[in-house]
GUGU-643769 format. One record per residue (C-alpha): residue in one letter; x, y, z. Coordinates in pm, whole numbers. Each point is the difference from the previous one (the first is absolute). Layout:
 res     px     py     pz
   A      X      Y      Z
...
This chain:
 res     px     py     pz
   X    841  -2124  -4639
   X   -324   -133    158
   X    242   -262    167
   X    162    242    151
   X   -301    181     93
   X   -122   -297    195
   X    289   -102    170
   X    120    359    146
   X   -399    -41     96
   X     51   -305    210
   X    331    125    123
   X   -197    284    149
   X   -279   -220    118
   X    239   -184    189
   X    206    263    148
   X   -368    178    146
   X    -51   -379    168
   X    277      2    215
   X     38    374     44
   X   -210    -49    352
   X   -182    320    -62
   X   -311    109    127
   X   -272    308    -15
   X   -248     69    251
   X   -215    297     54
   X   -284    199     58
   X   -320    144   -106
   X   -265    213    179
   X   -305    243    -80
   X   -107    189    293
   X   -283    294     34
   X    188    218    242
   X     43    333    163
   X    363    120     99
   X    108    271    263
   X    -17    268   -274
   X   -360    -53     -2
   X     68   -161   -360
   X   -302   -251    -77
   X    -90   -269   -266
   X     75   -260   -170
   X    388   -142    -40
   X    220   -257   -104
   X    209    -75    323
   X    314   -182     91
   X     62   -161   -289
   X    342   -212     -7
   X    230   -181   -174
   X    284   -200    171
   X    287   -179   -242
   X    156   -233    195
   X    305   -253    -65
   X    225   -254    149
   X    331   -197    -70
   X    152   -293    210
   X    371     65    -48
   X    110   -297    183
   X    228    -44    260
   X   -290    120    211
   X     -2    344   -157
   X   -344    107   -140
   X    -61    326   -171
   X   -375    184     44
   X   -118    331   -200
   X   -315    156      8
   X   -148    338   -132
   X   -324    190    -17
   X   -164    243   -181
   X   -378    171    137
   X   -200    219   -119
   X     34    391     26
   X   -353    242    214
   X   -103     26   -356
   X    -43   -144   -340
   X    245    245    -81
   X    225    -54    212
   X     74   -331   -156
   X    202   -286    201
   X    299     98    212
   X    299   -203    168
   X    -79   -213    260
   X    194   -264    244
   X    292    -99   -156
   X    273   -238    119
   X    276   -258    -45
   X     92   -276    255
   X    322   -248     44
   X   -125   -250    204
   X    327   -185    173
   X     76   -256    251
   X     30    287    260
   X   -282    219    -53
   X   -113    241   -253
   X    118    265   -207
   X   -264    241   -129
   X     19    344   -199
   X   -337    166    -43
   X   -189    324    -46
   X   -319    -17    211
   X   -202    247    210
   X    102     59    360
   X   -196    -53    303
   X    -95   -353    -56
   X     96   -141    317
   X   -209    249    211
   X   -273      8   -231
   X    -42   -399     40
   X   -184     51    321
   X   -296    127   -223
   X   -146   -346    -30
   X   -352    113   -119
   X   -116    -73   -365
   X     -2    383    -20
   X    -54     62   -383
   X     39    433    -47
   X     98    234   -273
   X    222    183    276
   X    133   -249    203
   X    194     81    312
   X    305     80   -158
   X   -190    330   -157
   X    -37     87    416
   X    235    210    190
   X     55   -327    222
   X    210   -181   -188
   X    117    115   -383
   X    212   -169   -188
   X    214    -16   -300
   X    166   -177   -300
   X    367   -111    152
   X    313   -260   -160
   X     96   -240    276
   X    239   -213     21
   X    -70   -314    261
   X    170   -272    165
   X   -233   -257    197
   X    123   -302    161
   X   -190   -268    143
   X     79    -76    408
   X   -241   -276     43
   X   -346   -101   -133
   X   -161    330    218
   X    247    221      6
   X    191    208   -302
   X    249    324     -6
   X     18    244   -328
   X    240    276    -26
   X   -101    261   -271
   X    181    312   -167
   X   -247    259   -130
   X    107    240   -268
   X    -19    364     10
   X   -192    225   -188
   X    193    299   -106
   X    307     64    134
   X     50    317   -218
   X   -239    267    207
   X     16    371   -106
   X    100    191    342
   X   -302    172    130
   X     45    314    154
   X   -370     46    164
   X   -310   -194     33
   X   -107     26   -369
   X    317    -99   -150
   X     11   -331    308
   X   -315    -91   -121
   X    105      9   -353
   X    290   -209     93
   X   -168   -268    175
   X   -313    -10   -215
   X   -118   -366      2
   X    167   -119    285
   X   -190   -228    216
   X    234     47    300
   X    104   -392     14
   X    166     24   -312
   X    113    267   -235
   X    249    173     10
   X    191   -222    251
   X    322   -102   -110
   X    -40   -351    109
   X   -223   -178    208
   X     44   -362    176
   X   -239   -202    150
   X    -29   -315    231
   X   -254   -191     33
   X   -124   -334    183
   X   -265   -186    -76
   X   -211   -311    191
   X   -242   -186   -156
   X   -204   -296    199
   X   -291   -122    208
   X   -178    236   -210
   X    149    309    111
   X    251    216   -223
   X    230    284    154
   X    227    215   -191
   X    198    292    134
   X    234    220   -209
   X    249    252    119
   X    121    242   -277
   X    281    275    -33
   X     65    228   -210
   X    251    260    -69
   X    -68    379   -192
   X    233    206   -243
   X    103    327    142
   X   -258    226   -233
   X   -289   -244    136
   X     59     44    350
   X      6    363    -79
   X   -329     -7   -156
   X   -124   -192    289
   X     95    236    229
   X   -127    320   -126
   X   -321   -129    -22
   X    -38   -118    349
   X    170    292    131
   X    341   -133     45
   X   -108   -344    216
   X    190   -330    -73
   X   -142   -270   -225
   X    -44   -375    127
   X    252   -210   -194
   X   -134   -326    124
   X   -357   -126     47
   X   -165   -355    102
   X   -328   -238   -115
   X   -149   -248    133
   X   -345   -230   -143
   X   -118   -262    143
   X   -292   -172   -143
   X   -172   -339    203
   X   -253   -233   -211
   X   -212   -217    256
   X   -200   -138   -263
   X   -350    181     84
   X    190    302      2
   X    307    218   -157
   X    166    281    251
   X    239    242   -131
   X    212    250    192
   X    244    248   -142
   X    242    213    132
   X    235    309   -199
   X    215    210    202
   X    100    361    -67
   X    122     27   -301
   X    330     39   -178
   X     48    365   -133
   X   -220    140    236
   X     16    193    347
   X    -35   -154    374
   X   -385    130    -51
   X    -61   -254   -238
   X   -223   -222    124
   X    -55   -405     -8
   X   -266   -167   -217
   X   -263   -273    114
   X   -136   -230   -209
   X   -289   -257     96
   X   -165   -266   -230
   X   -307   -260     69
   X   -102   -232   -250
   X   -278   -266     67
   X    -93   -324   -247
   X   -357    -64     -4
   X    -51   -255   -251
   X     33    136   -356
   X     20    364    197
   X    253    188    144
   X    -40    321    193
   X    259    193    152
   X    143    374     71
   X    350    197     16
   X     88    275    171
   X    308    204      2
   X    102    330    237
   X    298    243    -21
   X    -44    296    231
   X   -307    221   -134
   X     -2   -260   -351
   X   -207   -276     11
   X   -193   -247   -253
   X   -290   -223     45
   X    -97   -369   -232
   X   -287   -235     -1
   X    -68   -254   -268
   X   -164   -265    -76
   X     83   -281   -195
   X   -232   -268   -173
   X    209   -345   -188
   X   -156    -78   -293
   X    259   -226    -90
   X    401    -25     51
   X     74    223   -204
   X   -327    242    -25
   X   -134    175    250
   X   -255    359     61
   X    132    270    295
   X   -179    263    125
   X    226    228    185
   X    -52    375    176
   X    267    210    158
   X    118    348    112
   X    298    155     73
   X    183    303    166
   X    260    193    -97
   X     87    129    302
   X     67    345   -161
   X   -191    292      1
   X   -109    211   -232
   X     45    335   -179
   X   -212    192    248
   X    151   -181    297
   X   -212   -225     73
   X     15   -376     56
   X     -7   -248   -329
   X   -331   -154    -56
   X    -66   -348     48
   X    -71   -151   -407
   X   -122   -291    -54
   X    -68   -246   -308
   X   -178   -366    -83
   X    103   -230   -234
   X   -202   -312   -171
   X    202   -206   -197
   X    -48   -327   -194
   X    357   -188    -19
   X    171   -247   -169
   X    365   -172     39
   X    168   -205   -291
């Protein structure tokens, strides 16, 4: 029996040494205030990332990768994060994933900003959890093409009848997203001389009982169906630019307006300092941090923001301006 013990133990000693397996992740403590006005000490960011990879010959590799974080609270626990799986191939690469959306626009924001409400809590740009399934191809060493299909939320929406029942009906929509029946998106990408661009052009198509939500609550108008971003982000060495651009978006009216996004970031020795800023019509958020290298993988932020809604409140009047500060001490593994 303890021969058996000890070989099933090296036969599982071995199979962990070629497995190709990795885990990274995070740690950070932070004394912070947040845009509810919420202040004190907290446990922030804190990651772990399980990653793995398998050559499968004949110049086929295969890549997964998923992530847990932690929850607002201790409470809250850990929660889902980035997942996905890759088939790498002699023609490009096939990817299913569930990740956040807005990452291309939001990669202008090239500051080390460091908040508990980062600028996806703004009315600028919000995002949400979505399944894609992409296609990129390499065209040369600078330039690359992906093709994605994004899948719906649901397609099963009561009918709504007035504007409480529409709202029920599209509750947690983002307006990029749910409850499209399918969205596609193509994108192109360069990358050299320091510079990368990357523009995406995205359609998407509503059930019936959607668009008849839609309507009723912007008093019978047409949605967009399509809607375009751009980023471009330049690193001259002393200095790292960042421009973003998101149209109008899908699932709303011709009002909707297009977002801005602007990022600095500048390396002074073990430093960095660097702000973000992001407008969509009256909605508008503001970042500054600072950054201080300890080591590679350590380093202390200090980081202050504020943000608009861009709605106004019960008695009419414009949203307040919030704002919140953040000093964190954090660690990558």
């Amino acid at each position: 029996m303890k021969k058996t013990l000890i070989a099933l133990a090296a036969l599982s000693v071995a199979g962990l040494a070629s497995a190709q397996v990795t885990i990274t992740g995070s740690v950070s403590a932070a004394y912070q205030s947040n845009l509810a006005k919420a202040s004190g000490l907290a446990m922030t960011d804190n990651t772990i990332v399980v990653s793995a990879s398998e050559d499968l010959g004949n110049g086929l590799k295969l890549d997964a990768s998923w992530a847990i974080e932690n929850g607002g609270a201790r409470g809250a626990g850990f929660t889902r994060g980035d997942q996905s799986v890759a088939l790498t191939t002699p023609i490009g690469v096939l990817a299913f994933k569930n990740v956040n959306s807005g990452g291309n626009q939001a990669a202008a924001l090239v500051a080390p900003a460091n908040l508990a409400d980062d600028q996806f809590a703004s009315q600028v740009i919000p995002n949400q959890a979505i399944d894609v399934l992409a296609l990129s191809i390499p065209i040369n060493e600078y330039f690359s093409l992906t093709g994605s299909y994004i899948e719906s939320g649901n397609k099963d929406l009561p009918k709504a009848t007035d504007a409480a029942t529409a709202k029920a009906a599209l509750a947690g929509a983002s307006g990029g997203v749910t409850p499209a029946a399918s969205t596609f998106v193509g994108a192109a990408k360069f990358t050299g001389y320091g510079l990368t661009v990357t523009g995406q052009a995205a359609s998407s198509t509503y059930t019936d009982d959607a668009v008849t939500a839609m309507k009723i609550l912007t008093n019978g108008k047409d949605v967009q169906t399509t809607s375009f971003d751009l980023s471009a982000i330049y690193d001259a060495g002393f200095a790292k630019l960042g421009v973003g651009y998101d149209s109008s978006r899908r699932g709303k009216t011709s009002d909707d307006k297009a977002a801005m996004l602007f990022g600095a970031s500048v390396p002074l020795g073990s430093f960095t300092v660097g702000a973000n800023y992001g407008t969509r019509d009256k909605a508008n958020f503001l970042q500054v941090a600072a950054k201080y290298d300890l080591s590679k993988r350590t380093n202390a932020n200090i980081s202050w923001g504020q943000d608009n809604q861009g709605t106004k409140k019960a008695d009419g009047s414009d949203s307040d301006t919030n704002s919140q500060y953040r000093i964190s001490l954090n660690h990558s593994f």
